[in-house]
N, C-alpha and C positions, 0 to 999 in steps of 0.2 A: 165698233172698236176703231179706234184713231188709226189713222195710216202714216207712217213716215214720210212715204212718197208726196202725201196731200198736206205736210205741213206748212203753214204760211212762212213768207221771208222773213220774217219782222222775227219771229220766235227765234230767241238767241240762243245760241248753240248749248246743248247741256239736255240731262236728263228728261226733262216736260217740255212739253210741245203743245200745240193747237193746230188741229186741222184742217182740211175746208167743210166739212159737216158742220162748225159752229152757225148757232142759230143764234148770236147777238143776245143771248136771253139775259145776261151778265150775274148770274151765280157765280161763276170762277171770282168773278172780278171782287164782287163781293165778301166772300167766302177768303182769299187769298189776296189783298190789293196791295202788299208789297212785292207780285211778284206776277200779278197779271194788269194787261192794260188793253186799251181799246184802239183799233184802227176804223177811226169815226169817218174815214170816207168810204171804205169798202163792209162795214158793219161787223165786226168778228173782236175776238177778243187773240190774245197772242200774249208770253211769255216775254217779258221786258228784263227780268231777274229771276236766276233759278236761285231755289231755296238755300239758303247759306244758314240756316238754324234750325234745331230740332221744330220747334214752334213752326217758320215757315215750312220746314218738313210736312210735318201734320197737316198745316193748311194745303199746300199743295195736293195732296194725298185725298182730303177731304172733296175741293173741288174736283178733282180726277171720277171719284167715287161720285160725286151728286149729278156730274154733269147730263141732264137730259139725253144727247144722243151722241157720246163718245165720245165728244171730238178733243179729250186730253188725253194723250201719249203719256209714256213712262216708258222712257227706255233704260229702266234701270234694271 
């Protein structure tokens, strides 16, 4: 389960988050890429835009649900 406390900086304030458990695997990114993105010198992925439409709602939602090992928050 994502931690608050382990959220990277980059993740812009708002509901979804990334933690530091992310494994670079890039599902999220895939899955959601109007609203995730990649920090290619430290490896992880991080929340560049929270959802602003049903649509990226759902995707959000979807990556949160597929992610391998937690590391998306929902502080909703």
């Amino acid at each position: 389960m994502a931690d608050i406390a382990n959220r990277y900086p980059e993740n812009i304030a708002g509901k979804y988050y990334v933690d530091s458990n992310c494994i670079d695997c890039d599902l999220c990114r895939e899955t959601a890429p109007s609203n995730f993105g990649r920090n290619d010198d430290g490896g992880y992925s991080y929340v560049f835009k929270q959802p602003s439409t049903p649509e990226e709602e759902k995707q959000c939602t979807e990556a949160k649900e597929g992610c391998p090992v937690e590391a998306i928050g929902d502080n909703g």
